[in-house]
C-alpha positions in Angstrom: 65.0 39.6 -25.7 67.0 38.7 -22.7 66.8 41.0 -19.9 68.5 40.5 -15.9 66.2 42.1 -13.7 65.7 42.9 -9.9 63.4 40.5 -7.6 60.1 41.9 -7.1 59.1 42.5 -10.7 56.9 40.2 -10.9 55.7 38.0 -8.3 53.7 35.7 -8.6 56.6 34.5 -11.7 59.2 34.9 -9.1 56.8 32.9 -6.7 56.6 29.9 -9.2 60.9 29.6 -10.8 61.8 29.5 -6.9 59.2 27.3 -6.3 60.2 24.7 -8.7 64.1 25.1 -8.7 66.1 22.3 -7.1 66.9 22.0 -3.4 70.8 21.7 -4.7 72.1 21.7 -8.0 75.5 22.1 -9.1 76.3 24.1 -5.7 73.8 26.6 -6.0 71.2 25.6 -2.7 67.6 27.2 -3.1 66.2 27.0 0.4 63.2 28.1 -1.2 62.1 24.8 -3.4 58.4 24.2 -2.7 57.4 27.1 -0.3 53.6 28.1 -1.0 53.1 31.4 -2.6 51.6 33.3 1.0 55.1 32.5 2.2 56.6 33.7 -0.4 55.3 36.7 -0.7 55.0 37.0 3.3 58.5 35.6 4.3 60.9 35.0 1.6 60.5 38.4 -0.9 60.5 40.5 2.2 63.4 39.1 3.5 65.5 38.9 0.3 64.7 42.8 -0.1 66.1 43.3 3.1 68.9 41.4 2.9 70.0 43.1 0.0 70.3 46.3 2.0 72.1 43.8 4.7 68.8 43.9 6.9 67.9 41.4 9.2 70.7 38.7 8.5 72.4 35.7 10.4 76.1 37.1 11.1 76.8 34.5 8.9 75.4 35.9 5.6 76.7 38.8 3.7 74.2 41.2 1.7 72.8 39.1 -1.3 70.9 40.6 -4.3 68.9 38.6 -6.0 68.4 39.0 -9.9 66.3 37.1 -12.5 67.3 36.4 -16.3 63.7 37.2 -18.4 63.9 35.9 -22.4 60.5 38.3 -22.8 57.7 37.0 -20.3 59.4 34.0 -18.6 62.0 33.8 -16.3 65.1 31.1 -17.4 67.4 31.5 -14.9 68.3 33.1 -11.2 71.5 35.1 -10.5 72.7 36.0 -7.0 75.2 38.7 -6.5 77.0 38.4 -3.3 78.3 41.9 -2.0 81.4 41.3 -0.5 83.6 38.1 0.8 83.6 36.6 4.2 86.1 33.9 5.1 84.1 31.2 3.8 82.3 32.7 1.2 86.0 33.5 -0.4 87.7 29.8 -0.1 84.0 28.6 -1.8 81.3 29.8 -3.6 82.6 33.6 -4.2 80.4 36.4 -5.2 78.1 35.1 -7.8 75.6 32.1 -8.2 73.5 31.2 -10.7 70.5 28.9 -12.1 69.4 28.1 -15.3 66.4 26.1 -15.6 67.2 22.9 -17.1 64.5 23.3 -20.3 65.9 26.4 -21.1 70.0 25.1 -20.9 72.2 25.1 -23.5 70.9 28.3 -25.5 73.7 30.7 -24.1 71.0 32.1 -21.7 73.7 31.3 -18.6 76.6 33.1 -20.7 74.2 36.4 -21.5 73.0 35.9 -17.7 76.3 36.5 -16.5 77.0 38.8 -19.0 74.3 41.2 -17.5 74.4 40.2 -14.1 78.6 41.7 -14.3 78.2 45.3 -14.2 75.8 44.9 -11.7 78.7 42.8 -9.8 81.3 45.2 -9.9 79.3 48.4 -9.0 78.2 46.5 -5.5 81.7 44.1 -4.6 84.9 46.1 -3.4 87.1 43.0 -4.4 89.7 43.2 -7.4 88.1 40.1 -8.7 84.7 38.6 -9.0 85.4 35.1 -7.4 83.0 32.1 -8.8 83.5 28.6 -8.1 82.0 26.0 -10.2 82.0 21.6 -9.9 84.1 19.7 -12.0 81.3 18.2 -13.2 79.5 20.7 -14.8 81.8 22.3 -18.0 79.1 24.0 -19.4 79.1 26.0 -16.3 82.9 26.6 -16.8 82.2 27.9 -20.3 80.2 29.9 -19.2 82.7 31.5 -16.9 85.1 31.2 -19.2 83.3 33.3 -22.1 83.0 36.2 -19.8 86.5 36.6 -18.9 86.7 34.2 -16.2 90.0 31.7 -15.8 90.5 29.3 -13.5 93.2 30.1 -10.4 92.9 27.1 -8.2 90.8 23.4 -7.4 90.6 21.0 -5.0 89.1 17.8 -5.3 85.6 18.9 -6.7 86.3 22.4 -8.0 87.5 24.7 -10.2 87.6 28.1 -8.7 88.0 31.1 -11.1 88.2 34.9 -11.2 87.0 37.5 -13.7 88.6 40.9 -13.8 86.5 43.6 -12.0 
């Protein structure tokens, strides 16, 4: 069963998908890739809790919560709702971000993900529109989009940036 959940559920499985996700892939940065599990539990979970409640941030950053996709014991994928849109997070990478880990792509777990994660989304963002943005070279991340209502309003040289109705 496929089931988006809240960080802090389970640790120590939290600890390890963070650990291993990529630095960078298809947009979605992880500053987290290879922190030890002290820190973890020390530095980052603590501060992704508070900065979900928009504690403790750079005036840069905008309250982020951070949600995991289970399939029953194992995480697959990472989802990241951003609460509202600053200049910059509104002319790139909008109000959601996502991960999939790459043994567990092309199952629909990144189309149920998102699926989930959107009512979640639109009880936290005041926008009209969930804005995602996705590279040109990654369509199955576009399908995705695309099968949960998203279409495509602009682009520029790497991107297609779509919206889903709230």
């Amino acid at each position: 069963m496929l089931e988006i959940k809240k960080c802090n559920t389970d640790i120590e499985k939290e600890w390890a998908f963070v650990r291993d996700m990529p630095v960078d892939e298809n947009g979605l940065t992880n500053s987290l890739h290879g922190i030890s599990r002290q820190d973890f539990i020390e530095k980052a979970l603590p501060d992704m809790l508070k900065h979900e409640r928009g504690e403790d941030m750079p005036d840069w950053m905008v309250p982020e919560t951070f949600l995991y996709l289970w399939e029953d014991n194992t995480i697959v994928g990472q989802f990241r709702i951003r609460h509202y849109l600053n200049d910059a997070l509104r002319a790139g990478a909008g109000h959601i971000g996502y991960f999939i880990a790459k043994e567990s792509r092309g199952r629909g777990y990144g189309t149920e993900g998102l699926r989930q994660t959107l009512p979640i989304a639109r009880g936290i963002i005041p926008e009209d529109e969930i804005y995602l943005r996705v590279n040109k070279d990654n369509p199955a991340s576009l399908k995705v989009m695309q099968n949960n209502g998203g279409r495509i309003v602009g682009e520029d040289d790497g991107h297609y940036f779509v919206r889903i109705p709230k």
